[in-house]
C-alpha positions in Angstrom: 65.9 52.3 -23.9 64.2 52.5 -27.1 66.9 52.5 -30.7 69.3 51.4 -32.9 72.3 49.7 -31.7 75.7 49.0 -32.8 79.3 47.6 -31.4 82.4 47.2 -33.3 80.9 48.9 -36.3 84.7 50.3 -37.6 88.0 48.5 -38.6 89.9 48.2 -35.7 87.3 49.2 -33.1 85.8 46.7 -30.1 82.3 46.8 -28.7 81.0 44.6 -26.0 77.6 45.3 -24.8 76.2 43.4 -21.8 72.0 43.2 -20.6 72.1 41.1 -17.8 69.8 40.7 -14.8 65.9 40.1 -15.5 64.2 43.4 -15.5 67.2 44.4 -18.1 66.2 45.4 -21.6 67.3 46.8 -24.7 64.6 47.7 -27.3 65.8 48.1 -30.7 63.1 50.2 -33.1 63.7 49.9 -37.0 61.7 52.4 -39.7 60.8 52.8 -43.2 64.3 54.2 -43.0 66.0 51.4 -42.2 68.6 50.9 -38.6 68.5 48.1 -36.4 70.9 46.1 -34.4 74.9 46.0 -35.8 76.9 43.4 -33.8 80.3 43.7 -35.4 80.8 45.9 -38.5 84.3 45.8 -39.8 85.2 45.9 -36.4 84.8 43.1 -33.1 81.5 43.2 -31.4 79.7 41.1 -28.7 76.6 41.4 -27.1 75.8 39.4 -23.7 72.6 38.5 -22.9 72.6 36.7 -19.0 70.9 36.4 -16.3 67.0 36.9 -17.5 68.5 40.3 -19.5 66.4 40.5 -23.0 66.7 42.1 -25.9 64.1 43.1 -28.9 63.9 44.2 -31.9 60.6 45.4 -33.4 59.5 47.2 -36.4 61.5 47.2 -39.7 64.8 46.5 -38.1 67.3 44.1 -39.0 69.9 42.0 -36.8 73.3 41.7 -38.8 75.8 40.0 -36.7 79.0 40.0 -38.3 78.7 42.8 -41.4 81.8 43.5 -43.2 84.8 41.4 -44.3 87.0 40.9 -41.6 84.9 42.0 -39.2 83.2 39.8 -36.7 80.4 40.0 -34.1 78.8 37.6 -31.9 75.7 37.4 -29.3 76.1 35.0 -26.4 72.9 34.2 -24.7 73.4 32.7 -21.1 70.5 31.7 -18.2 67.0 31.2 -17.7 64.6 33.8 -18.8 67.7 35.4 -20.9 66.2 36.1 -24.7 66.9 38.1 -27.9 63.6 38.2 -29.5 63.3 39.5 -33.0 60.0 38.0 -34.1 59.1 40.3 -36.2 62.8 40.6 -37.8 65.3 38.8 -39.8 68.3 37.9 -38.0 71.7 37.8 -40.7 74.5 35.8 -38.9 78.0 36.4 -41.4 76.8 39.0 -43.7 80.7 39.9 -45.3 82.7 39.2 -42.2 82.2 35.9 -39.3 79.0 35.8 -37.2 78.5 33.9 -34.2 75.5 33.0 -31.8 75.1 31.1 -29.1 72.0 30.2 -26.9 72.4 28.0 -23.9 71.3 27.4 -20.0 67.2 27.9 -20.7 68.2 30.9 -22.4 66.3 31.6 -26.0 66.8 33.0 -29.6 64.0 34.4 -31.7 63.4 35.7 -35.3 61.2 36.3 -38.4 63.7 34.4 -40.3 67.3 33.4 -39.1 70.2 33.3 -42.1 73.7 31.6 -41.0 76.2 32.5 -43.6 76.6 34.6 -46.5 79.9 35.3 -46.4 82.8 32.9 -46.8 83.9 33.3 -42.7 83.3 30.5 -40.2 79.6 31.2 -39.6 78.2 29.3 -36.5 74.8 29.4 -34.5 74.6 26.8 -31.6 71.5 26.2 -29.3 72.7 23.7 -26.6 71.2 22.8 -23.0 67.6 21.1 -21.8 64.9 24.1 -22.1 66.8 26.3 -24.3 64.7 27.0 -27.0 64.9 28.4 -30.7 61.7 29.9 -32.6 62.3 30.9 -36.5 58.9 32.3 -37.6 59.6 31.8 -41.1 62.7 30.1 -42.4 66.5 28.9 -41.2 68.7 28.8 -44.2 72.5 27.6 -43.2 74.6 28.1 -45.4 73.0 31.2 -48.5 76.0 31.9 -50.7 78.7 31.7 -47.5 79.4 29.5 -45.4 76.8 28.2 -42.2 76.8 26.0 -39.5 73.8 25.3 -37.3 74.1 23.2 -34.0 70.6 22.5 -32.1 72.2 20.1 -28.9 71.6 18.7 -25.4 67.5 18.9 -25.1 67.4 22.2 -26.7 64.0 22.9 -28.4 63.6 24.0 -32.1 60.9 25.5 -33.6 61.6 26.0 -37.4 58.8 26.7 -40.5 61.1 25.6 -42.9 64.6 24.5 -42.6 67.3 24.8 -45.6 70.8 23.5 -45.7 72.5 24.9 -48.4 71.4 27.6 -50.3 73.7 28.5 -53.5 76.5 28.1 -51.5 79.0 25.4 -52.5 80.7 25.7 -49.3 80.3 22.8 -46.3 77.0 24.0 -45.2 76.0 22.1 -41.9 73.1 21.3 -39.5 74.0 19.4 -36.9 70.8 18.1 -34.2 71.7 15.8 -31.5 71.1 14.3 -28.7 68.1 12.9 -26.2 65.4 15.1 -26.1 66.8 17.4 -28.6 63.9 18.1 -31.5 63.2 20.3 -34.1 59.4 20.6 -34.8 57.3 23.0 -36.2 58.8 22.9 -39.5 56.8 22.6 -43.3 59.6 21.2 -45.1 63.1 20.6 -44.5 65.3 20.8 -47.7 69.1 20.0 -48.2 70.9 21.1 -51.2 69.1 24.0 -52.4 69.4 26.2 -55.5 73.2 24.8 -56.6 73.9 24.6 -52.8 76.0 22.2 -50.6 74.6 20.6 -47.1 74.2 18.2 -44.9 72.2 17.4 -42.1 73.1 15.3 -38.9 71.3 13.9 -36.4 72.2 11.1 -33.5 71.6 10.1 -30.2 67.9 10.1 -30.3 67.1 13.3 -31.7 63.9 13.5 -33.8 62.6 16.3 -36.6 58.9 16.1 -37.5 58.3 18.6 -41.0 54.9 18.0 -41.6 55.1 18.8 -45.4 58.4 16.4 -46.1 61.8 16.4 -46.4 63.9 16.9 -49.9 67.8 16.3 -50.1 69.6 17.5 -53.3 66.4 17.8 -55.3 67.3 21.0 -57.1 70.2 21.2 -60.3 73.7 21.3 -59.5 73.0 20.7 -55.7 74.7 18.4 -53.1 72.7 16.9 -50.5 73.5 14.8 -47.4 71.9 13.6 -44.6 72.9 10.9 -41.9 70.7 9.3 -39.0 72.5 7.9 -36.7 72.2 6.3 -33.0 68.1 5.9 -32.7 67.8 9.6 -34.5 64.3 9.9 -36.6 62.8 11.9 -39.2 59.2 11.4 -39.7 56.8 12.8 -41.7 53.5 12.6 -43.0 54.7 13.5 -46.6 57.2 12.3 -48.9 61.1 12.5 -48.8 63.2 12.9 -52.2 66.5 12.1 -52.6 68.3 13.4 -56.0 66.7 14.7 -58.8 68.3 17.0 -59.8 70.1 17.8 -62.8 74.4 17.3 -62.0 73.3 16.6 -58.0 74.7 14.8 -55.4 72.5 13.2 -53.0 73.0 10.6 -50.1 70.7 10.1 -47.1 72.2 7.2 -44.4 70.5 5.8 -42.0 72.4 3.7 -39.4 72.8 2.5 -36.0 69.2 2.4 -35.4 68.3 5.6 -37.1 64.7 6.0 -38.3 63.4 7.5 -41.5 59.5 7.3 -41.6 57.5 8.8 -45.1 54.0 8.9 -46.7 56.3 8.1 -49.9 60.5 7.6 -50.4 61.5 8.3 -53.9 64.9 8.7 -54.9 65.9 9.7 -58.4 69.0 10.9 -60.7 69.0 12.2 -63.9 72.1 11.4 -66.1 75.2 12.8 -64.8 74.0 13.0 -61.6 73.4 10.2 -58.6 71.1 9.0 -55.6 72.4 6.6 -52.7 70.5 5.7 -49.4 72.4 3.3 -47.3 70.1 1.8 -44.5 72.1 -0.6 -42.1 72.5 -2.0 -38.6 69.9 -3.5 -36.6 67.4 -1.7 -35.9 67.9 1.1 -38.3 64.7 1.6 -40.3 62.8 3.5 -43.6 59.7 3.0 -43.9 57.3 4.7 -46.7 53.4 4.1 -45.6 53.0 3.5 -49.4 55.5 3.4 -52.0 59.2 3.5 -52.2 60.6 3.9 -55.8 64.6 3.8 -57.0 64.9 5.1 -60.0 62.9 6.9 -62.5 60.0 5.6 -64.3 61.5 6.1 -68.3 63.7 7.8 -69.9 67.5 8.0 -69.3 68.7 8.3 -65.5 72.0 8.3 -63.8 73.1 6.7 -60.9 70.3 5.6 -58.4 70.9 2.9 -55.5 69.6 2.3 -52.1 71.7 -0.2 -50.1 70.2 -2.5 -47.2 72.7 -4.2 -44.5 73.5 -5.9 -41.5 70.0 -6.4 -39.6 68.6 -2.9 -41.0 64.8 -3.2 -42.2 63.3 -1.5 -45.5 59.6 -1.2 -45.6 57.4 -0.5 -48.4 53.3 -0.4 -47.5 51.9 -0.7 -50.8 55.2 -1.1 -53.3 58.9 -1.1 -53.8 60.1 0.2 -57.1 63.1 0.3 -58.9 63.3 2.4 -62.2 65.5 2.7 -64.7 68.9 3.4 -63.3 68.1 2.6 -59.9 69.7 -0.7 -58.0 68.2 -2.7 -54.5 71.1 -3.9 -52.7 70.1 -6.5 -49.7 72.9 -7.2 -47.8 72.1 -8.8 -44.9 69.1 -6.6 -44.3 65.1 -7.7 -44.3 62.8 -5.6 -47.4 59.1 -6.3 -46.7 56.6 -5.3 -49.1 53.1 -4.7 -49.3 50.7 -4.9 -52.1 50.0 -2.9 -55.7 49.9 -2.8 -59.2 52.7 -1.5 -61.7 54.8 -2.3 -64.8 58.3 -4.1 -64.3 61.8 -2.5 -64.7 65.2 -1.5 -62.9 66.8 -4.6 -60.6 66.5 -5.9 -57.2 70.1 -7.3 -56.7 69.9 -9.5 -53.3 73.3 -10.4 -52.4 75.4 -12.1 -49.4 73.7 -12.4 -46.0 70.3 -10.2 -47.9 67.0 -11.2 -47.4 64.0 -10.2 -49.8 60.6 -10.9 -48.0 56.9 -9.7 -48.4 53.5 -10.6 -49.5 52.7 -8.3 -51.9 54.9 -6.4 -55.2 58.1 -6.0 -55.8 59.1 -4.3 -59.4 61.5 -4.8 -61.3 64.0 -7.8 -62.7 65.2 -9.5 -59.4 68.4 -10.7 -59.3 69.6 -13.6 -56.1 73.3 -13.9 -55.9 75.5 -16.3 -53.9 74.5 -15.7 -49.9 71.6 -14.1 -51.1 67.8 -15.3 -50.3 63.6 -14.6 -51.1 61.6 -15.9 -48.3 57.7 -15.3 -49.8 54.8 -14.1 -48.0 54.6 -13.5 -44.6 54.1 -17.1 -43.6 52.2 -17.9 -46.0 51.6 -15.4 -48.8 52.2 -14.5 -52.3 55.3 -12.4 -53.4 54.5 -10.8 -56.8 58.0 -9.5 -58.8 57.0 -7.5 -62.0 59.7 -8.9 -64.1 62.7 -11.3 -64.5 64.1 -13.3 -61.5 67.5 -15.2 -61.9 68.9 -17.3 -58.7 72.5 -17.9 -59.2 74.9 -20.5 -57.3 74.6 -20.5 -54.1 71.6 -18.6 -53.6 68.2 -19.7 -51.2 64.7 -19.6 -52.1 63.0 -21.1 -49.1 59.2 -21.4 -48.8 57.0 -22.0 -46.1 53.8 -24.7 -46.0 51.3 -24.5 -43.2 48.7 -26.4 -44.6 46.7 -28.6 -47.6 46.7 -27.1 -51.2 43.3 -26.1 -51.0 43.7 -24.0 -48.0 46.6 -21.7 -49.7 48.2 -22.1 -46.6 51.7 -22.0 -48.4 54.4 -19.5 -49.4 54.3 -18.7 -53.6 56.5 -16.6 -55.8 54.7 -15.3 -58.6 56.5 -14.0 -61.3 55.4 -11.8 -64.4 57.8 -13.0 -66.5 60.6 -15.6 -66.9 62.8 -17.6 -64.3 66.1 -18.5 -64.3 67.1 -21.2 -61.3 70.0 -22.2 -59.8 71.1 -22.5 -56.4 69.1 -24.2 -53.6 65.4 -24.5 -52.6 63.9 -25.1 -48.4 60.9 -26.1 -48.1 60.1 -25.5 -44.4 56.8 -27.6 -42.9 55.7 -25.8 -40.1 52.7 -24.7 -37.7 52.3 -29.0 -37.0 51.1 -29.3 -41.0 52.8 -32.3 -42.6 51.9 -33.1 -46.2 49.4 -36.7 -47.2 50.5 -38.5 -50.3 49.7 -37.5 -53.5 49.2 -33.4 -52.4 50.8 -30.8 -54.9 52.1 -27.0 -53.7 52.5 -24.8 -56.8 55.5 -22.9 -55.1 56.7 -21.0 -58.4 54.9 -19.5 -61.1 56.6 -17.5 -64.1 54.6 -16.3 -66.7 57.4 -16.2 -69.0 58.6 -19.7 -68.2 61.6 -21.5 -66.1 65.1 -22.3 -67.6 67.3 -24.1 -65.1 66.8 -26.4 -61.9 67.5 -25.8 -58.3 71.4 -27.8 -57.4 69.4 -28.8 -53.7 66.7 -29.1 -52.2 66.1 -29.2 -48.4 62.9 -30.3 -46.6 62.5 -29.6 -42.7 59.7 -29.7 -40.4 59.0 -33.7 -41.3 60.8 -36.8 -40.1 63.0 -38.7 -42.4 61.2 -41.2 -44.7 59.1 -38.4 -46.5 59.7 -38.6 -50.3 58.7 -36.2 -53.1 59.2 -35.2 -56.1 59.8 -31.6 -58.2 57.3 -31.5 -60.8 56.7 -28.7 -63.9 53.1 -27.0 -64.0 53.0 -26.8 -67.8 56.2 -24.7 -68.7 55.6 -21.9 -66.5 55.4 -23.1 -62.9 57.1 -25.5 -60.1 55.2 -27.4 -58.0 56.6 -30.0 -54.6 54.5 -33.0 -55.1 54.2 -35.4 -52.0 54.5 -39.0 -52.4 53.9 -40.3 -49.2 52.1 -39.4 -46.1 54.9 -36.8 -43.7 54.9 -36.9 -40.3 55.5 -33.4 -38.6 57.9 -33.0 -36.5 57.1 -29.0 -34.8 54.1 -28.6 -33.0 51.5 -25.5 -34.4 51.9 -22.2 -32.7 50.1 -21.9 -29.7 48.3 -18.6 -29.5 46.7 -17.2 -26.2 44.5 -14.1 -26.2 42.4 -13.2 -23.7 38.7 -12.7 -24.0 35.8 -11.5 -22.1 35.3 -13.4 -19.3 38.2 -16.5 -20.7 41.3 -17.4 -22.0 40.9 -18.2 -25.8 43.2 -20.8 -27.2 43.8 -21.2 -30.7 46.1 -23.4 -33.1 46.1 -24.9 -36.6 44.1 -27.4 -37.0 46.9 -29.6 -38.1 47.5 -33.0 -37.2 46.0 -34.8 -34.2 47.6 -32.7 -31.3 46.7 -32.8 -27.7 46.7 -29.7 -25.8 48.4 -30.1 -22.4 47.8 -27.9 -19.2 50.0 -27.3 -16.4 50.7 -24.9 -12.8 54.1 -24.0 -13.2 57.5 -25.1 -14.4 59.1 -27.6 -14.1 55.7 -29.1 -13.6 53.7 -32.2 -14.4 51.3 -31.9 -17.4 47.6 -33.0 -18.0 45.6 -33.4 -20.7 43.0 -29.9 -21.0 39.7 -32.2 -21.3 37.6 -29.8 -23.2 37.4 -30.3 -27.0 38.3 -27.3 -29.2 35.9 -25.9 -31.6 37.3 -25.6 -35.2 36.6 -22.8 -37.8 38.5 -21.3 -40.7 41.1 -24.6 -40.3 42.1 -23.0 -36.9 40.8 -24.9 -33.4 39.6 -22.6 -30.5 39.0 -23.5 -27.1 37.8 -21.6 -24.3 38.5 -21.5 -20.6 37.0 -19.9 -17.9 39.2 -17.2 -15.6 38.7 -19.7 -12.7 40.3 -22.9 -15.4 42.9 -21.2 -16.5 46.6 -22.1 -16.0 49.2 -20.9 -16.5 50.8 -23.3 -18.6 49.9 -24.7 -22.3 51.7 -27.2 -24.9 50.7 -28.9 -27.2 52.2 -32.9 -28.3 51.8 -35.4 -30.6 
């Protein structure tokens, strides 16, 4: 049949309507006049959908489930085939009174635009089970002036155009996606904390979202954003995610047990009153912006802004990590790598116990080491650039890498833009087979606003005992290791093996006088590979025919 339909529409009064079966139908026609479908006025009303049954609304009409206070309605969607479509309508789950849905079993929910909550009532819409799918047309708001709670679980499908969590609604406004094969795609933006509104978002156990136009949590005044990613969940994007922003806001994002968070660009921001966290931690939880990642504003005054990096998790910034005025890099026991740009200094990069500060490329801001904390430059070897201050405290590592003469540039530097302050320890690790001949200087440090202090130890590996050395100034601004004898390495070069066209291709620094060793299997007996290498670009190459190769190579002193 073809109208509009209601259950439960007066106080006191029950409707349960059943479609069930799959050449079962209900066709709901809405007009210029209004009507639609009414699942639970001020009375109780249900409506089952089983079996392949369907249900659609057309037209102008308008699903309310759950109308007037202290009334309640629900829709319960059960079994393959079994759908209520309204693509052409809003769906309004806890108008005044409590609204419930629920899509399971390959069953599926469709609207123009789907609204959980405007009324204070315990407002839920759950989409569970593998091949169970949701399809919003136009937006999902959870939680617009009531109370909301969204649940996409166990493989269902979701496909959103824009998803908001918290719509000028200060209530606990929450999404909740989880679970393998569970994903919500489709979607322009995805915004948490909207308009004064409260909401979080949660995802786990490998559930992924993909808005294509970026993600925003607690961006807008007076708002309170949250989002967690836990258990190998990901959001990525091809766009940028904000945290905070706004004016009196609350924003935290958390990203944990290998949770993923994957940007064009992260900023996070709070203006004064207001504050921005992002914790990243456990191994192998990771963000990663393709090019910049900026804590704290640029100028001006700024509340609270900190992201915090532990235990094994990785930060990743392509082209720059920023931190602003307000804003605060905690490393604690983490790994921030860094790629390369150009931009003033300000804000602080605290590295702390167990933290680890790496990259070859920027870092801005005033960089502060404390006890347990470390700066490993370049990526073996490179430059690390910090636009502004550094100060090592007590206890503290700077550890650099060499892996060749002085005129290669094979070696680690931290370049700084302005002064130094040095305390702690320095390694300097010898590696790839290089060992340094009397008389060769590495310029290690530079500080365009000069040094103050002296390291409390320094530790030299990769050479035997018997190498000496000495610390010496570059003018008042840089810090160079200065050998005084001929080392003697004690690690033999990386051995690399790619394979070519028509050959195995062989190729190790040319460090050293190595001999490169061949044998069938292990344990096995080795042989000297009598073909000489070829050397270019301070690297030596040697080819081997398919029919030469073995499957063993080392090389030895």
């Amino acid at each position: 049949g073809a109208l509009s339909g209601g259950m439960g529409l007066f106080a006191g009064s029950h409707g349960d309507v059943a479609v069930s079966g799959a050449f079962s139908e209900w066709s709901i026609h809405g007009s210029s006049a209004g009507g639609g479908l009414l699942v639970g006025g001020a009375g109780t009303g249900v409506l089952r959908v089983e079996s392949g049954g369907a249900v659609r609304v057309n037209g102008s009409a308008v699903v309310v489930v759950g109308r007037e206070p202290g009334g309640a309605g629900s829709i319960r969607l059960r079994g393959f085939g079994s759908v209520v479509d309204a693509s052409q309508a809003p769906i309004v789950v806890g108008q005044g009174g409590q609204g419930v849905v629920e899509a399971d079993d390959s069953s599926g929910l469709r609207a123009d635009r789907l609204i959980v909550g405007r009324s204070s009532a315990d407002n839920r819409v759950t989409v569970s089970g593998q091949d169970t799918l949701l399809g919003v047309l136009d937006e999902l708001v959870v939680g617009e002036g009531g109370r909301g709670t969204f649940e996409l679980r166990r493989g269902a499908q979701g496909v959103v155009r824009r998803l908001v969590v918290g719509r000028e609604s200060r209530a606990d406004n929450v999404v909740v996606i989880g679970d393998p094969g569970t994903r919500l795609s489709g979607s322009d933006r995805i915004d948490v904390g909207e308009w004064n509104g409260r909401g979080r978002l949660e995802m786990f156990s490998a559930a992924e979202a993909r808005p294509s136009a970026g993600l925003s949590v607690g961006i807008y005044d007076g708002s309170d954003g949250s989002l967690l990613l836990d258990r190998d969940a990901s959001i990525v994007t091809p766009k940028d995610v904000i945290v905070g922003g706004g004016a009196g806001s609350v924003a935290t994002a958390t990203i944990r047990g290998g949770g993923v968070l994957d940007a064009m660009d992260i900023l996070i921001f709070a203006k004064p009153g207001a504050s921005a966290t992002v914790v990243v931690t456990n191994l192998p939880s990771y963000l990663s912006a393709a090019r910049d990642i900026q804590i704290g504003f640029g100028r001006g005054l700024a509340g609270t802004t900190l992201m915090r990096a532990g235990d094994g998790a990785l930060v990743s910034a392509g082209a720059a990590l920023t931190v602003g005025v307000g804003g605060r890099l905690e490393v604690l026991g983490a790994r921030v790598a860094v790629g390369a740009t150009e931009f003033p200094p300000s804000g602080t990069v605290r590295v702390g116990p167990g933290g680890r500060l790496t990259g070859a490329g920027r870092v801005q801001g005033r960089v502060e080491i404390v006890s347990g904390g470390a700066v490993f430059p370049g990526s073996s070897p490179g430059t690390l650039t910090l636009e502004g201050d550094y100060a090592q405290t007590a206890g503290a590592r700077l550890e650099i890498e060499i892996t060749g003469a002085p005129a290669s540039a094979r070696y680690d530097v931290l370049e700084l833009t302005g002064s130094a302050s040095i305390g702690g320890s320095l390694v300097i690790h010898f590696v790839d087979g290089f060992a340094p001949k009397a008389g060769q200087r590495f310029e290690f440090l530079t500080a365009a606003g000069g040094i103050r202090g002296a390291f409390a130890g320094v530790e030299v590996t990769g050479v035997a005992a018997g190498f000496a050395y000495i610390l010496a100034p570059v003018d008042a601004d840089g810090l160079s290791l200065v050998a005084e004898n001929d080392g003697v390495a004690t690690t033999a070069p990386e051995l690399e093996i790619v394979a070519g066209e028509g050959s195995a291709v062989l190729s190790w620094a040319a460090n050293g006088n190595w001999i490169l060793e061949s044998s069938s299997g292990l344990p096995g007996t080795w042989h000297p590979v009598p073909d000489q290498p070829v050397i270019r670009n301070d690297r030596y190459f040697l080819s081997l025919p398919d029919s030469a190769s073995v499957a063993f190579y080392r090389l030895r002193p």
